[in-house]
Structures are given as structure tokens and as C-alpha cells.
N, C-alpha and C positions, 0 to 999 in steps of 0.2 A: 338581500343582494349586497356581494360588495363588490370591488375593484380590484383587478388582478396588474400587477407590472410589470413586465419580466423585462430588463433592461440590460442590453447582450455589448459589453464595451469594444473596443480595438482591438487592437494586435497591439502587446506589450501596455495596455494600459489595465491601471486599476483604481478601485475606489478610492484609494486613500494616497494616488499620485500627488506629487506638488503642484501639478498643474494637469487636473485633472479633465477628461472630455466631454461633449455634452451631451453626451450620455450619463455621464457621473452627475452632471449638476443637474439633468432633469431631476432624475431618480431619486436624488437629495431634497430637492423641492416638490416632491409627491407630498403632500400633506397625509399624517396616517388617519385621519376620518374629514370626509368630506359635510356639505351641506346636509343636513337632515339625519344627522348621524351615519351615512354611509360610512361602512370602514374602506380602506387603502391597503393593499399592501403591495410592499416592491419586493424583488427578486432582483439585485446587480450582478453580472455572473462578469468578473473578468475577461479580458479579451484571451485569446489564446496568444504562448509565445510569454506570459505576464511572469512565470518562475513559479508556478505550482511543482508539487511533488515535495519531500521532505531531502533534505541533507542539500550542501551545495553546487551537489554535481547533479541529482533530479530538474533543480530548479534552473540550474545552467544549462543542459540538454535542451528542457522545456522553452527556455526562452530563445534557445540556435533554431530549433526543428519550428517548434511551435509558430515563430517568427516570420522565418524565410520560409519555411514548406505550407505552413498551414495547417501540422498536423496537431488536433485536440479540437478542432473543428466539430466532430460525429462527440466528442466527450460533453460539449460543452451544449449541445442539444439537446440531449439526452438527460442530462440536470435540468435544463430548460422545462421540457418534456414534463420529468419528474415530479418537478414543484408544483406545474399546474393539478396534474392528475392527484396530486394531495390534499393539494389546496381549494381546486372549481369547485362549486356546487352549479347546479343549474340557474340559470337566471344573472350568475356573474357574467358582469364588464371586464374582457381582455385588452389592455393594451400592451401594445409591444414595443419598444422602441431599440436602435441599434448605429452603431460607427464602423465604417471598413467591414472586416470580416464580422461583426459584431452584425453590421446592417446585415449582411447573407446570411446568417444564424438566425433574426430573426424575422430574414423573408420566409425563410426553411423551416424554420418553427413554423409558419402560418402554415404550409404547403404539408408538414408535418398535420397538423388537425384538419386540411380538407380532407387527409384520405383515410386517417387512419380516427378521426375525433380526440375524446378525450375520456380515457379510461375510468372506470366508475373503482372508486377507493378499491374496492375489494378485487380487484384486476389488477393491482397494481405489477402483481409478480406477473404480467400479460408484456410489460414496459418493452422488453427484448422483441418480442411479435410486434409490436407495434412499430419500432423501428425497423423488422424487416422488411414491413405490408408496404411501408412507404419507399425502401432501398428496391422492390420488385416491382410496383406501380404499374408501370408503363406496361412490364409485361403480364398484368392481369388486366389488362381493359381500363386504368385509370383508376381514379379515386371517385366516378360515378358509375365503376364495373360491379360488377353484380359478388365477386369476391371481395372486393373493399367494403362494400356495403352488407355483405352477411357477418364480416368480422365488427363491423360500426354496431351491428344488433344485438350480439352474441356479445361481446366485452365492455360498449359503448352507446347502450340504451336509451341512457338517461339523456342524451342531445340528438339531434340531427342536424346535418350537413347541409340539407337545400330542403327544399319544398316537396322537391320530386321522391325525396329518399324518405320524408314523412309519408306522403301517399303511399305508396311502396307498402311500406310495415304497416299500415290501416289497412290496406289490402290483403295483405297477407296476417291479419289478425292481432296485431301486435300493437302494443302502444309508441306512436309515432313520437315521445321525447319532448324535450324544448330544443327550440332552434339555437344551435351554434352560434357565434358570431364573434368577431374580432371587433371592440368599437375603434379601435384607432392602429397603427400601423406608422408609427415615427421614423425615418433613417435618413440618415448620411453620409454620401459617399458611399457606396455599396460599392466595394471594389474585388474586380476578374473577374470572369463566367463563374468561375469555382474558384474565387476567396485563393487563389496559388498563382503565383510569379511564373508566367509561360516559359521563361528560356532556363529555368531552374532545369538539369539533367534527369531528376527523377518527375518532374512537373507532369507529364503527358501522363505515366502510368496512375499519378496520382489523379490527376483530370478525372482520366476512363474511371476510376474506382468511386468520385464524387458525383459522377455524372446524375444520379437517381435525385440530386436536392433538386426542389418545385420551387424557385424564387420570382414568379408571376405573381401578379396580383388577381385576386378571384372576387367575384363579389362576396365571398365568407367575411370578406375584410367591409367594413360599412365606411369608413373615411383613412386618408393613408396621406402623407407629405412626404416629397424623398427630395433634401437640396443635394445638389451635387459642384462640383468644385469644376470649376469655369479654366483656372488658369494649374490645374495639377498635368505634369506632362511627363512623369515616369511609366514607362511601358507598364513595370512589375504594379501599377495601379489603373487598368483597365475597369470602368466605371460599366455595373451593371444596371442597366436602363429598364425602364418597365416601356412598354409598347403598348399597352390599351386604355390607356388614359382617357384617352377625347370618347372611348366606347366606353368602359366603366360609367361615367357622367351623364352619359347620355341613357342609358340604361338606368342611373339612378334617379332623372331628374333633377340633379343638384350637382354642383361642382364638389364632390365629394373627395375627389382623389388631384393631387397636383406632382405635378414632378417642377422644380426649379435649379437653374443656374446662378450660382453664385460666385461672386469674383474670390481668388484667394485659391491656396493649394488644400492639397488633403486636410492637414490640421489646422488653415484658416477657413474651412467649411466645417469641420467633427472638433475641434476645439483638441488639447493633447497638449499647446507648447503655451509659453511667457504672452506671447501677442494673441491677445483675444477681440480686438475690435472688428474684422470680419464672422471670428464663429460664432461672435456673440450675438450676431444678427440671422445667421442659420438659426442658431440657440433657439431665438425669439421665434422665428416662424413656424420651426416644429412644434415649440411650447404651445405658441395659439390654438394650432390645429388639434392640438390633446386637450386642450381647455375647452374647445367646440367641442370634444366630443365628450363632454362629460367629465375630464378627470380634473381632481382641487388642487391647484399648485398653489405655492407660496406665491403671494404676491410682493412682497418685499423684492422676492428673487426676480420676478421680473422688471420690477423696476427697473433694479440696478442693470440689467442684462440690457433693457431697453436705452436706456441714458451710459451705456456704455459703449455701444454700437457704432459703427463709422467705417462709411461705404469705402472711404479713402485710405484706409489703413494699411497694413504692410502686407504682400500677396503672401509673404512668408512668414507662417507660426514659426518657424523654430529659426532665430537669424545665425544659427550655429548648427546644422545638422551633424549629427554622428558619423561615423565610419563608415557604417554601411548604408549612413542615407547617401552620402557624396558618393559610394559606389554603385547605387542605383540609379542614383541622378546621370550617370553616364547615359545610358542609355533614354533617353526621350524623344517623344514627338507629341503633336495637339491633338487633344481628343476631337472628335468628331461629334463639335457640341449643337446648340438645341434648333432644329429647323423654325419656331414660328416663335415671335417678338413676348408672347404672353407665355414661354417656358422661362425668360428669361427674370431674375428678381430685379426689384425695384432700384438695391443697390447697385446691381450690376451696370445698370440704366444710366443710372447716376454717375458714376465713376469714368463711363464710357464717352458721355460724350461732358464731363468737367473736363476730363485729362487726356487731350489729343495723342497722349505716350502710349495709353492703355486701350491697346487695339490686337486683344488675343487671336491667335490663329483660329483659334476652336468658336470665336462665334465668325467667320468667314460667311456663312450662311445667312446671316444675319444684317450682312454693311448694308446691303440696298435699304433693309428695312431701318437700319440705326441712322443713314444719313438720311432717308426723307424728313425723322422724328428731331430733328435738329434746329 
């Protein structure tokens, strides 16, 4: 058995940023063999928009298109994809973790192995059917439709999907596999339905064309943390939410899956600019959550992450945005943040009611509950 990490970064960010996300500094802190000689291995796949392609007008295109539209999105799955189906054996621990579009990559990777699994080495050249089984999903009965599941047999043996789809092939004579599974599921900030800026002109077509990505959480996933940024109010960063939380839990008997608010914008929650004392406490709580689930981090790193942290710090990573952040920042409003006081993180809490100033629109839902707790 070893550990698989596939860690899917931003938009415009890369491993080797100056001020890299946290995404970059999990990933760095995967240890390459755990407890008991388990091995590790990571997979950091840059965000899209980051200046891939050769010569300097490739990597200029990639970083205009890439950037603002979103497109390398379907490329950078597909490597995702890749690495696993080269690298699983049966019985490996997946985890996945992600930033921005980076987090939709890898909800989509997950939604990616509900329907279609995880190709057995000598399928590989199958990789292209495998991205289409999941882009036609809906219209074949789903990823527990009786066509996703004879292609899970035929290319994808060697695992199963649920319980139901091992009966299934015992029934039907076949050897029902090892069960699938995701052990952890890390993100931050998942931002748009579909990872693209809505008021962008070519946005809608491109919408319709992404519509097929499954960014739900399934029970495929065994434990999952998603922080999301309390006080980010740019349209062109519509926070995608998971809705079955309090069911997943309950369903597992354990508080397995969390979604939390944290104070601070896009990059004081996914980490990306100079001011790291709020992401460095998202940092910490995605960290935990992959530590419960089994994977060996540097403990150094958390130290310092931890003793770096400060609920009070600046709501803005970057106290200098770019050009085209100040022309996104035109258009804002408050997200429609978390209905019940336990979505909310402990920083948040804290910050809230120390500094009478910090009273975000987006937890409005929340004042009756913040002022009784006073």
C-alpha cells in the first residue's frame, strides 16, 4: 500500500511561486515515506492560466485565456487522471487536495473516479473513453447506470465503486475488485459553478460546454474539509458549496466531512500573496484533516504554520493587487455565507466579536446567533 497526492494549485499559481499557495506548501510537506515504511507520493499539477506551453507568446496566451476564461481546465484533469491510472495499485490511499480552480479540478477528479474508476495500467490507451464516459454521464443513467458500470468492468476491474457494483459483478460472475475510495479530499475556496468568470462574453458557451464536471461530494470520498473565504466579494469568484454535509455525517456516523468559514479573501483563505497569517490557519485545518486521515506531514511545517496563524490579520493577501485584480474588484457584492454558527471557524468567531469593525455582510445570517454568543 502506499499514498497517492494529487495536489491541483490556482489559477496563475505554481510550485516554485515566491509566495506560494496552500496547496504548494501542503504538497511540499507530504513526507515521501510515512510510518511503517509506507511510501508517499505527490503529484503538484499547476493551476491553469500559470504560462505552460513553450516560446513566450504560448505561455502569454496560456496565462490571458487560461486566467480569465478558464481554459486548460479539461488538460489539467486529464494529467490528474493520468498519473493516478499509472501510478494506483489496488489498495492505495488517494488524497486530493485543491485552491480556486485548482479546488474544482479536484472535486472533478473525485466525480472523475465515481463514474468512470480507475483504469488498470494496460487501459491506459482507454484514458480519452474514460473522459468521455464522465463528459456523457447524466445522459447514460449516471455513474451507478448500468453503461458506466459495464465500462468500470471491462477497463476498470481491478476496483469498485460502491457495494452495490461489487454485488453486481458477483452476480454476474465476475470478480467484484477492491473497493475504491478517496481517503481525504482537501480544498479551498472552490470558486464559480464552472471554475469561469459569469459576465466574461464567451462565459455562458463555455459554462454549457463544462456543464458534464460532478463537483458533489459522494460517499467515494471517506473524509473531505472545504474552508471558504468569509469576506471575498468579487462576482468573477462565486464560491462553490457542497450541500450534503450534515447527510454525508450522518450517514457515516462521524463528523467526517466539514465545510468552514473563514475570515479573509480569496488568497487570505488558499494562501498565493506576502500576508499569510489568515491562510496559514485555513493551511492548518485542511493539514489536520489529511493528518486524521492518514497522510505523514512534516511536522516542522506545521509548527511554524501553527505559531504563524492570527485570526486578526489583514483580510487582504495581496495589499497591492494587479490590474486586472482592481478591474475585477469593480464589480462586487457578499457572498451568501454559512446559515448555522458550527459552519463558521473558530478564527472567524474570534475576530468577530474582538473587533466591533468586522461585521461582513455574508455572515448576516448569523448576527442573532453571534450576538447571543457575546
Amino acid at each position: 500500500m502506499k499514498r497517492i497526492v494529487i495536489a491541483c494549485d490556482g489559477t496563475w499559481n505554481r510550485l516554485d511561486a515566491a509566495f506560494p499557495t496552500n496547496v504548494a506548501k501542503l504538497a511540499r510537506a507530504v513526507l515521501p515515506v510515512g510510518p511503517g515504511g509506507v511510501s508517499q507520493i505527490t503529484c503538484h499539477l499547476d493551476g491553469v492560466g500559470s504560462g505552460r506551453g513553450t516560446g513566450y507568446l504560448a505561455q502569454g496566451v496560456d496565462r490571458v485565456l487560461g486566467g480569465t476564461l478558464g481554459l486548460g481546465l479539461m488538460t489539467t484533469l486529464e494529467e490528474a487522471y493520468r498519473f493516478l491510472v499509472l501510478t494506483y495499485a489496488p489498495g492505495d490511499e488517494i488524497h486530493l487536495l485543491g485552491f480556486s480552480r485548482g479546488a474544482f479540478m479536484a472535486r472533478s477528479l473525485a466525480g472523475l473516479l465515481r463514474t468512470s474508476g480507475i483504469l488498470e495500467r494496460r487501459n491506459a490507451p482507454a484514458i480519452p473513453d474514460a473522459i468521455g464516459l464522465y463528459r456523457r454521464r447524466m445522459a447514460i443513467g449516471g455513474a451507478d447506470g448500468q453503461a458506466a458500470m459495464a465500462f468500470r468492468a471491462r477497463l476498470s476491474a481491478h476496483v469498485t465503486t460502491s457495494p452495490r457494483e461489487a454485488d453486481r459483478r458477483v452476480a454476474s460472475g465476475l470478480t467484484p475488485g477492491v473497493p475504491l475510495a478517496i481517503a481525504y479530499l482537501g480544498v479551498w475556496d472552490t470558486v464559480g459553478a464552472l471554475g469561469i468568470p459569469s459576465h466574461f462574453t464567451l462565459a455562458a458557451r463555455l459554462n454549457r460546454g463544462l456543464a458534464f464536471h460532478d463537483t458533489s461530494l459522494s460517499r467515494l470520498v471517506r473524509a473531505a474539509r472545504h474552508a471558504v473565504a468569509i469576506d471575498e466579494r468579487r462576482r468573477t469568484f462565486p464560491p462553490t458549496l457542497w450541500a450534503n454535509i450534515r447527510a454525508l455525517n450522518l450517514g457515516a456516523g462521524r463528523l467526517a466531512y466539514a465545510q468552514r468559514w473563514f475570515p479573509g479573501d480569496h488568497a487570505s483563505v488558499g494562501g498565493g500573496g506576502p500576508v499569510t497569517e489568515l491562510s496559514d490557519d485555513a493551511l492548518v485545518w485542511i493539514a489536520e484533516g489529511a493528518a486524521a486521515a492518514g497522510l505523514a506531514l512534516d511536522q516542522a511545517a506545521l509548527t511554524d504554520w501553527r505559531q504563524a496563524r492570527n485570526p486578526f490579520g489583514p483580510l487582504r493577501a495581496r495589499p497591492r493587487p494587479s490590474i486586472l485584480g482592481r478591474l475585477l474588484a469593480l464589480d462586487t457584492h457578499d457572498r451568501t455565507g454559512p446559515s448555522r454558527l458550527a459552519e463558521l471557524a473558530e478564527a472567524a468567531v474570534r475576530r468577530w466579536h474582538a473587533d466591533p469593525g468586522y461585521r461582513p455582510g455574508s455572515l448576516r445570517r448569523l448576527l442573532p446567533a453571534l450576538t447571543r454568543g457575546r
